[in-house]
N, C-alpha and C positions, 0 to 999 in steps of 0.2 A: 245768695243769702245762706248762710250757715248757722251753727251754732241752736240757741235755743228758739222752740217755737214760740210765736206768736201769740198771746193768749186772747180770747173770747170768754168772759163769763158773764153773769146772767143772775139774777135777782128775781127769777118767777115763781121758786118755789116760795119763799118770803111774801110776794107782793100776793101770789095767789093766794095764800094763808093768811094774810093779815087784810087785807083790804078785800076781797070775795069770799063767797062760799062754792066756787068752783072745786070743783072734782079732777083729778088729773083725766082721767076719762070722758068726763066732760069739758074740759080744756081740748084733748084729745079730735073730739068729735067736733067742736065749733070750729078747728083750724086748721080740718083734714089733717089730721095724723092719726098715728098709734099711741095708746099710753104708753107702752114701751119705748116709743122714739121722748116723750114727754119727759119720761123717768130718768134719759140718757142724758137732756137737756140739763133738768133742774141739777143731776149731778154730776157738772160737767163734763161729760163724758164726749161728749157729741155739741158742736157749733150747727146751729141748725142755718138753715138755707136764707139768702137775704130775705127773700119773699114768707117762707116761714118766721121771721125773726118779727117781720113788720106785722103779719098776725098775731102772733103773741102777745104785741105789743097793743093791736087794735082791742084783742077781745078782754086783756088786762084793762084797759084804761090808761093807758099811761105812755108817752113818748117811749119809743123804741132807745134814745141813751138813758132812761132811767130804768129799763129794763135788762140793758146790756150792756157792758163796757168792754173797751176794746185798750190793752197796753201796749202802744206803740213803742215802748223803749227799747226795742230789737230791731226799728225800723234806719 
């Protein structure tokens, strides 16, 4: 596989702001992580781990694909 990467993005900082009053720090703390891993997250900096991703998604509320999308058109 060459050419461009793969993209992973993510919809937490949104879904965290509009539908909880979670804290990245307290998102942080509920799904074993760092704010700083959180902050790398919400701007896309960083694809977090399968097991992280499906946390985010449990302590959001929300299906893990409505929390992240994945663009397969490199596949």
């Amino acid at each position: 596989m060459g050419g461009k990467k793969t993209r992973i993005t993510n919809h937490i900082r949104r879904i965290r702001l509009a539908r909880t009053d979670l804290t990245q720090v307290e998102l942080a703390r509920r799904v074993g992580a760092t704010r700083q891993t959180i902050i790398s997250i919400e701007a896309q900096k960083y694809a977090p781990s399968l097991e992280l991703a499906f946390r985010i998604a449990y302590v959001l509320g929300e299906p893990i694909d409505e929390v992240f999308d994945f663009d397969p058109s490199d596949l």
